[in-house]
C-alpha positions in Angstrom: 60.3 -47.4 -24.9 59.1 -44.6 -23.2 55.2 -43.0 -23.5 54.4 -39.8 -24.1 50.9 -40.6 -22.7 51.3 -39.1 -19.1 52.6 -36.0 -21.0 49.6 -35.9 -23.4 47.5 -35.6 -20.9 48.8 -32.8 -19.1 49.4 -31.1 -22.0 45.5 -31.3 -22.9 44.4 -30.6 -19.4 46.3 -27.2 -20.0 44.9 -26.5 -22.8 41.9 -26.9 -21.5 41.9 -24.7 -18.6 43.2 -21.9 -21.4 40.5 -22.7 -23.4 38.2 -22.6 -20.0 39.6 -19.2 -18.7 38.8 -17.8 -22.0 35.4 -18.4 -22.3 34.9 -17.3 -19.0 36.9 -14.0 -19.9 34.9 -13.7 -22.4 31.8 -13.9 -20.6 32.6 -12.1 -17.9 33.1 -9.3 -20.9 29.4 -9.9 -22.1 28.1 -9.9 -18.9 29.6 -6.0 -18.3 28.4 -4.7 -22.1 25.0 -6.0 -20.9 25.1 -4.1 -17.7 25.6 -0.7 -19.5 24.0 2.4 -18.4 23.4 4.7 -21.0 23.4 8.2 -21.1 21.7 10.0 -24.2 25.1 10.5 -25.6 26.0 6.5 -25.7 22.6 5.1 -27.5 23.8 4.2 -30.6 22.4 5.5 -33.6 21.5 2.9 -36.0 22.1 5.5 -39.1 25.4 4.6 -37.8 25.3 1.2 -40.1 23.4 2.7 -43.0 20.4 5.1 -44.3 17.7 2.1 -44.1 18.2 0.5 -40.2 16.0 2.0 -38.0 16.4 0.2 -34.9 19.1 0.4 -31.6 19.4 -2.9 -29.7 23.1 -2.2 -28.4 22.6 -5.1 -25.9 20.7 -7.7 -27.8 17.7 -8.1 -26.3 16.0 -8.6 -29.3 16.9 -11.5 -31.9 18.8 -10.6 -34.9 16.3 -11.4 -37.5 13.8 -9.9 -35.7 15.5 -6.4 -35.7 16.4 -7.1 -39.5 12.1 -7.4 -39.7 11.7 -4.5 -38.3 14.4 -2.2 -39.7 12.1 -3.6 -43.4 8.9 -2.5 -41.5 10.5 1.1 -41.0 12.1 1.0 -44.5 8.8 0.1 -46.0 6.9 3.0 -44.0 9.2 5.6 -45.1 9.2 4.6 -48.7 5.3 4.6 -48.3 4.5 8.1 -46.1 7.7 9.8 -46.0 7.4 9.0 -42.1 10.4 7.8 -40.0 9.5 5.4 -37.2 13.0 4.2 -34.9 12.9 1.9 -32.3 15.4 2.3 -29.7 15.6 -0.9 -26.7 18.2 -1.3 -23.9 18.8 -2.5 -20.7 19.0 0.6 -18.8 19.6 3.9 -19.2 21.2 7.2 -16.2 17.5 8.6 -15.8 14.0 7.9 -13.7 12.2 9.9 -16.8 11.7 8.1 -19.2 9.4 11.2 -20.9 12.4 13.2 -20.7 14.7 10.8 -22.0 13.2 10.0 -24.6 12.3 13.1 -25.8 16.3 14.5 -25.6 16.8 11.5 -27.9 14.2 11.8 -30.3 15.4 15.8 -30.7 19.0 14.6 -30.7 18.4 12.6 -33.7 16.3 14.5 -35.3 13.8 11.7 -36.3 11.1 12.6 -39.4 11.6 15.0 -41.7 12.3 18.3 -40.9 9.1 19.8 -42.7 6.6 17.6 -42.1 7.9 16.5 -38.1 6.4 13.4 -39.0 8.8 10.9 -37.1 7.6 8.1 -34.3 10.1 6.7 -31.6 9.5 3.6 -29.5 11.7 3.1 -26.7 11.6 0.5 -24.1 14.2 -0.1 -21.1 14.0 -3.9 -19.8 15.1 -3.6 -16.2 13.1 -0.9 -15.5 10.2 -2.6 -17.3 9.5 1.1 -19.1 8.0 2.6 -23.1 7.4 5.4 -24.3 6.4 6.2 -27.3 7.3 9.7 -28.3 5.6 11.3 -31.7 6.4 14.4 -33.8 4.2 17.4 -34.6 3.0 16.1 -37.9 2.6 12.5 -36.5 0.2 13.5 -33.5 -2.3 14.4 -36.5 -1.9 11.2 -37.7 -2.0 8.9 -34.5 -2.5 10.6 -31.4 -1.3 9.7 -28.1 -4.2 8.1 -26.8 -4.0 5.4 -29.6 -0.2 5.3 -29.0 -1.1 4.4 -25.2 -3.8 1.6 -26.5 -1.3 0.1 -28.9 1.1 -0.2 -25.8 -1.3 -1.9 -23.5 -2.7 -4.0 -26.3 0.5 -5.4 -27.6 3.3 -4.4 -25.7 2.6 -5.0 -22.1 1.1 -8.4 -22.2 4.0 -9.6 -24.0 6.7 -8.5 -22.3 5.1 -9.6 -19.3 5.8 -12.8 -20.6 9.0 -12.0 -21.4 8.1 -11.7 -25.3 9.9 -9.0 -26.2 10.1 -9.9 -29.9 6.6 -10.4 -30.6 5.7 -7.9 -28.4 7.6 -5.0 -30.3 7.2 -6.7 -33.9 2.8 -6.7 -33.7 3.4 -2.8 -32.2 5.3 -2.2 -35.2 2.9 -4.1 -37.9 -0.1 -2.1 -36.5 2.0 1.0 -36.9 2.8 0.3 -40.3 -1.0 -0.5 -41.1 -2.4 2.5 -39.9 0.6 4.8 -40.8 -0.1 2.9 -44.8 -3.6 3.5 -44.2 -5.4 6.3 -47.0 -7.1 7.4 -43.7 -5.2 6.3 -41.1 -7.3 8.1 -38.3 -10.3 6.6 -39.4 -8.5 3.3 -39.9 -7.4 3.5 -36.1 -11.2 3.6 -34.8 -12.4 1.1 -36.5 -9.4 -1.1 -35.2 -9.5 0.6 -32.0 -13.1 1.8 -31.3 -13.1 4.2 -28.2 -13.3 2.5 -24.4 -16.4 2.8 -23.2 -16.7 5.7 -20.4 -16.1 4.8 -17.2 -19.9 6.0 -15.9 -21.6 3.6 -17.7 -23.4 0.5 -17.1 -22.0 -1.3 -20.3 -18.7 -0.3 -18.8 -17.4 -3.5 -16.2 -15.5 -1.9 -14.0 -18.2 0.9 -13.6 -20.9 -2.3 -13.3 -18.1 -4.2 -10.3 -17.8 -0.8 -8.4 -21.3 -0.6 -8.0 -21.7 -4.2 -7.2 -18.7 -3.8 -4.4 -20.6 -0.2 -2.9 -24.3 -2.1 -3.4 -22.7 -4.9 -1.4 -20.8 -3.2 1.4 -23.8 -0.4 1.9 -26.2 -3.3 2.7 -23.9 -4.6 5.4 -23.1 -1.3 6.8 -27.0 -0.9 7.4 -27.1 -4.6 8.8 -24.7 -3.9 11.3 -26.4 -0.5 12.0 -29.8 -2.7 12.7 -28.0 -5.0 14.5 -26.9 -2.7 16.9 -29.3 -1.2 17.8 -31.4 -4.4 18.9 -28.4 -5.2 20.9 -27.5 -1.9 23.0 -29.9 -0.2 24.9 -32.1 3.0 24.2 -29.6 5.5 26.8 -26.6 4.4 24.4 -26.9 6.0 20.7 -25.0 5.0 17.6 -23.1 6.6 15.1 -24.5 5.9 11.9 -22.9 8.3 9.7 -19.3 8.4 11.8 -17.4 5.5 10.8 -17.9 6.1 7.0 -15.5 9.2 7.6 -13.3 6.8 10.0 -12.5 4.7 7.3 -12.5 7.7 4.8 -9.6 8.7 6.8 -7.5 4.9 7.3 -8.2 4.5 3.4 -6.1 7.8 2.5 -3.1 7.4 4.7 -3.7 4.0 3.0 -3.4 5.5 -0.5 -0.8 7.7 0.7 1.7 5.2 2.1 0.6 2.6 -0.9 1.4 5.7 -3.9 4.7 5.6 -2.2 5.4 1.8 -2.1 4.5 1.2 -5.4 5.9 4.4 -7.1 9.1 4.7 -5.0 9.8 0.6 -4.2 8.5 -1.3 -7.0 8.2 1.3 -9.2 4.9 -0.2 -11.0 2.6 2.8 -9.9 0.9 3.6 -13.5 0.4 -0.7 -13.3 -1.4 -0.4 -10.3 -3.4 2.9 -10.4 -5.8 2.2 -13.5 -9.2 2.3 -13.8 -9.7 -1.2 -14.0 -8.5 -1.7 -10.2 -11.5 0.9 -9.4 -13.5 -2.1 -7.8 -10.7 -3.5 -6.1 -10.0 -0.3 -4.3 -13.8 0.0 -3.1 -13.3 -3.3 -1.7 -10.7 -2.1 0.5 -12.2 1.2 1.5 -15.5 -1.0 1.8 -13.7 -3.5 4.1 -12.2 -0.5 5.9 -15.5 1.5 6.6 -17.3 -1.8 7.8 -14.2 -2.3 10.5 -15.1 0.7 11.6 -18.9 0.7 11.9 -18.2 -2.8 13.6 -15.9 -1.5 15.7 -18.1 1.5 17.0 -20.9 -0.6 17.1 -19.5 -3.0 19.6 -18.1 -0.3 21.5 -21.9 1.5 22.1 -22.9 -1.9 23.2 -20.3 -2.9 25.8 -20.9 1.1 26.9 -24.8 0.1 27.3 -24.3 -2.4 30.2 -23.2 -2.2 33.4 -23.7 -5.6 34.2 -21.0 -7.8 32.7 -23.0 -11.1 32.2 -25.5 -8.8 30.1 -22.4 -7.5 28.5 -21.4 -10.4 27.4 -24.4 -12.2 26.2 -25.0 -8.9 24.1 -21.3 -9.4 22.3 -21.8 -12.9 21.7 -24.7 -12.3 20.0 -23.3 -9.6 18.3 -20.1 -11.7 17.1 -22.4 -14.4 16.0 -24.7 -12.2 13.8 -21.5 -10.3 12.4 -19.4 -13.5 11.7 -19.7 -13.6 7.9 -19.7 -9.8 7.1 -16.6 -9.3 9.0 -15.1 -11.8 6.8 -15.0 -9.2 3.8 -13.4 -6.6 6.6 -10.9 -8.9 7.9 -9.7 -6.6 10.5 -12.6 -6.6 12.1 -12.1 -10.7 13.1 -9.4 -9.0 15.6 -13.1 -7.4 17.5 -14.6 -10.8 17.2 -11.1 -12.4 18.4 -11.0 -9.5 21.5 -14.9 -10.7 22.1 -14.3 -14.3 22.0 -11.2 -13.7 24.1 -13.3 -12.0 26.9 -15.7 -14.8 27.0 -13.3 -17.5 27.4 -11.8 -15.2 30.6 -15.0 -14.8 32.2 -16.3 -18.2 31.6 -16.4 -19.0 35.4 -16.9 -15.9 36.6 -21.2 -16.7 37.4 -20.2 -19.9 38.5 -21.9 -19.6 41.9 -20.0 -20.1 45.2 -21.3 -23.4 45.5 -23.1 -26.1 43.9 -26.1 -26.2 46.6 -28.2 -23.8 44.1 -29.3 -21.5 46.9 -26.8 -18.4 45.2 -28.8 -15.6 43.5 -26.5 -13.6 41.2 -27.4 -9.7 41.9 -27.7 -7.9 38.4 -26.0 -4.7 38.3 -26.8 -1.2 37.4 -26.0 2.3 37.4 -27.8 3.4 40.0 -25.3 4.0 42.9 -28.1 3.4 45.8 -28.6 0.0 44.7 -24.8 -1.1 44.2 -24.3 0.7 47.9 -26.9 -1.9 49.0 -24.3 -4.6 49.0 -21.1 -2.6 48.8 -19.4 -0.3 51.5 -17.4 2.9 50.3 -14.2 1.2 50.2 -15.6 -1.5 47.7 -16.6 1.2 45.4 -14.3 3.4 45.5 -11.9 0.3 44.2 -14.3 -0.5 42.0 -14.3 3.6 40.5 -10.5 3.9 40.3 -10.8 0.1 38.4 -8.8 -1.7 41.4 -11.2 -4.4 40.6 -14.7 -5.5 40.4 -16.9 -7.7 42.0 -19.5 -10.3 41.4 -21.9 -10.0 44.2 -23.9 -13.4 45.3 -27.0 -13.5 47.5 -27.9 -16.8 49.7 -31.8 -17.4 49.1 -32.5 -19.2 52.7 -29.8 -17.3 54.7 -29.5 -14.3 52.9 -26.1 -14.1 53.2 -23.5 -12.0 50.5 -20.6 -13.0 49.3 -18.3 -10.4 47.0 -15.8 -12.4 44.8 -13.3 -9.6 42.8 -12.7 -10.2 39.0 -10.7 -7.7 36.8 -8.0 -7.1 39.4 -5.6 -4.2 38.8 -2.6 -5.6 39.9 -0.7 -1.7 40.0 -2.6 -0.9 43.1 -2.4 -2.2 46.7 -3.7 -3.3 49.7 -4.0 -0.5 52.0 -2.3 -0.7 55.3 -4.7 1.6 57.2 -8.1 0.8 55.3 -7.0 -2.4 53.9 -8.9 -1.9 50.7 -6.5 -2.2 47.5 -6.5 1.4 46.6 -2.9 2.4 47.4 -0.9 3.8 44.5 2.8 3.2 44.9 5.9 5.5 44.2 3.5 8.2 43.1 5.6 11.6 42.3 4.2 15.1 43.3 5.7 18.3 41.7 6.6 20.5 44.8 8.8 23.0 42.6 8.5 23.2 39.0 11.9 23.3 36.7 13.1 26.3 35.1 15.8 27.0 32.1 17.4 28.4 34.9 17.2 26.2 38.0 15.8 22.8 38.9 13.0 21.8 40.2 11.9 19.2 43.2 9.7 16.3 43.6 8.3 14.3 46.4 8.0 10.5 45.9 5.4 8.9 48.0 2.5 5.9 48.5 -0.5 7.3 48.8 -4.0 5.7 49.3 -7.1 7.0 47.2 -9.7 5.5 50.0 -8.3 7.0 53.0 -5.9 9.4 54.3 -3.0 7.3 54.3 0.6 8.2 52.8 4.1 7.4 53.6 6.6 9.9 52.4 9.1 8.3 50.6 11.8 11.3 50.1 12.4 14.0 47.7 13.8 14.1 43.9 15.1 16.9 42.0 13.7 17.6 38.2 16.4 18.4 35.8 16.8 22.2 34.2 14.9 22.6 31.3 16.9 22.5 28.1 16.1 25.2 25.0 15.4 23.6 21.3 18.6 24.8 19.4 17.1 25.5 15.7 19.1 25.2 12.2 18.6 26.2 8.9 20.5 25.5 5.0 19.9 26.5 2.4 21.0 25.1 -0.9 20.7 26.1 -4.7 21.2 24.3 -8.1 20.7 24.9 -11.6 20.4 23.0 -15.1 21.4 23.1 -18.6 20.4 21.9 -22.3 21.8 20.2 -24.9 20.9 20.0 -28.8 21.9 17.7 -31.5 21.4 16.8 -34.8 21.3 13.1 -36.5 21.4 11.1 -39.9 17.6 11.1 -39.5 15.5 13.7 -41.5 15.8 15.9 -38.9 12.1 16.4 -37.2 11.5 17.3 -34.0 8.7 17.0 -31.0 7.0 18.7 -28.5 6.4 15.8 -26.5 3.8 13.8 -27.9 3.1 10.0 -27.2 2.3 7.8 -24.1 3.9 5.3 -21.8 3.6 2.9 -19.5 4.8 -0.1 -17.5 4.8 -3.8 -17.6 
């Protein structure tokens, strides 16, 4: 006899794959209702299902018995206070106001009764991590907007940071229905929500941090300042109220290009920009200023020295005593990586000519008499244009020099004639100048800054100057309204409530 196992099978495996593209079908369905975009016409109204639902979760981001929980809470506050409260969630809606959005919704549906205006909308849009609460003329009496803002921050934000969007929107909506069932609900919501404490105070933390951070970096700032001016010497003077506006000035292109990364690019701005990141932010302006007085503080002391072995004992010194407070300006460690960088190029450079101990470093100074002692005019004339720069040794028993060159500027040349390296190569001199009507014509040539020397090395012509052609549009645009009515009671608002971000 012949089985029917081998047919069984296939036939299962088929109805499996059926079964398979199906549910992914399906899916796939779910996964495009979920992506909706809505505009205010497509938010559904929940009056749609009946006079007592209150909220519109078209794409299910709350659980279903939590909606039925709160469509009760609103049930129970309009059978209480006559008050309409509507809670709206979706994924994502056509608009980067949410204000504005929720506003033309709130109209559109006409939430609260038409008398007393006294209807409340909560609307939150997940992938854009928005709320807004938006109130009715009657119901800013009752709870203003700043204890519509507190009730966000203190409820909603914290939980849907976690991704607790239930509990998040169902303790919003008990506290609502508390103080909206309250005999006095104003009075209700200061007792439950005293007022912050201003910012200018000394109970207030924030207040107490910033002056901790300013205390802190304005100590520093005047240790540097002292530091300095042990270190330099009394020609050189310091800046001591300069760098405060130097880093006044990094700090707002700071705040400038930071307002547009976070409003623009993460779209978080009203999470970053709050009072509570006041210290934070004069850390970084702190840290900023400091670079800068460490900065201009080094530079007054390198400018103090001619001498570059008294130049560099002064920085090390410097970048020893300044270690720890550049720390808190970390750009700074890039001076303290240029200094250390400096010494460990120079590290040989007073190592005598040889080890017989008879070599008597000559210290160097301004004074142009005493470097002409032991230089000719060919030595420091490389030594003005920065050709190169010598260390200049003195034999105690013979008394003879030796000149060994450091800092060589490898773009200029020995000399043919003089033989000091002071030629410039290829250097370009403008015989005629170009026009917008004809061109003009060079002279290439090498040409020694010691002596007399040059060697022509031919003529170029200069290209006829080109005019800036200018442009100009000029573009126009215009707007229009829309009005609609609801199942609600018909209120309206003028665009009370608060928002934020999580």
């Amino acid at each position: 006899m012949k089985s029917n196992y081998p047919y069984f099978l296939g036939s299962t495996i088929k109805t499996l794959l059926w079964i398979g593209f199906i549910l992914q079908g399906l899916l796939f369905t779910q996964s495009l209702s979920a992506q909706t975009i809505y505009n205010i016409d497509e938010v559904p109204s929940p009056k749609a299902k009946g006079q007592d639902y209150f909220v519109s979760d078209p794409d299910g981001i709350l659980e279903s018995h939590t909606v039925n929980l709160l469509d009760s809470i609103s049930v129970d506050i309009e059978k209480q206070t006559g008050a309409e409260y509507a809670i709206v969630l979706v994924n994502d809606y056509d608009s980067d106001d949410d204000f504005q959005f929720a506003l033309d919704l709130f109209n559109k549906w006409g939430i609260g009764k038409k008398e007393a205006n006294n209807g409340l909308l909560l609307f939150i849009a997940k992938e854009k991590r928005q709320y807004r609460f938006i109130s009715g003329y009657g119901m800013e009496r009752i709870f203003p907007d700043v204890y519509l803002k507190r009730v966000g921050e203190k409820y909603l934000v914290p939980n849907f940071k976690e991704g607790n969007y239930d509990q998040g929107v169902y303790q919003a909506s008990e506290f609502i229905a508390h103080i909206l069932k309250s005999p006095n609900s104003l009075e209700e919501l200061k007792s439950m929500m005293p007022e912050a404490i201003p910012f200018f105070n000394l109970q207030n933390p924030y207040f107490k941090n910033s002056l901790l951070v300013i205390g802190l970096f304005l100590i520093l700032y005047i240790y540097i300042h002292i530091i300095g001016k042990r270190l330099k010497t009394e020609k050189q003077k310091l800046k001591p109220i300069a760098p405060f506006f130097y880093g006044l000035g990094c700090m707002a292109f700071l705040m400038f290009l930071s307002i547009f990364i976070f409003a623009f690019i993460f779209k978080n701005f009203e999470q970053v920009y709050q009072v509570k990141n006041t210290p934070y932010f004069l850390f970084v302006f702190g840290g900023l200023v400091l670079w800068m007085k460490i900065h201009d503080t080094q530079e007054a002391i390198k400018k103090s020295y001619v001498d570059e072995k008294e130049k560099g004992i002064a920085l090390k010194k410097f970048a020893g005593l300044t270690f720890i407070p550049s720390i808190l300006a970390p750009l700074a460690l890039f001076n303290m990586g240029g200094i250390l960088f400096r010494l460990n190029k120079y590290k040989h450079r007073y190592d005598p000519p040889d080890n017989s101990g008879d070599w008597e470093r000559i210290i160097r100074t301004s004074k142009k008499s005493e470097n002409s002692q032991y230089l000719n005019k060919g030595q420091l004339k490389e030594e003005k244009i920065g050709s190169r720069r010598y260390e200049i040794w003195k034999n105690k028993k013979t008394q003879e020099l030796k000149l060994i060159p450091w800092d060589i500027n490898k773009s200029l040349f020995e000399c043919p004639e003089c033989h000091f390296y002071t030629l410039e190569k290829n250097k370009e001199k403008v015989l005629k100048k170009a026009t917008y009507t004809t061109r003009g014509e060079g002279e290439k040539m090498d040409k020694c800054e010691n002596c007399d020397y040059i060697l022509k090395l031919g003529t170029f012509f200069i290209p006829i100057l080109e005019r800036s052609s200018d442009g100009s549009s000029s573009s126009g645009g215009g707007g229009g309204s829309s009005s609609g009515g609801g199942s609600f009671g018909g209120g309206s608002s003028g665009g009370g409530g608060a928002g934020g971000r999580w």
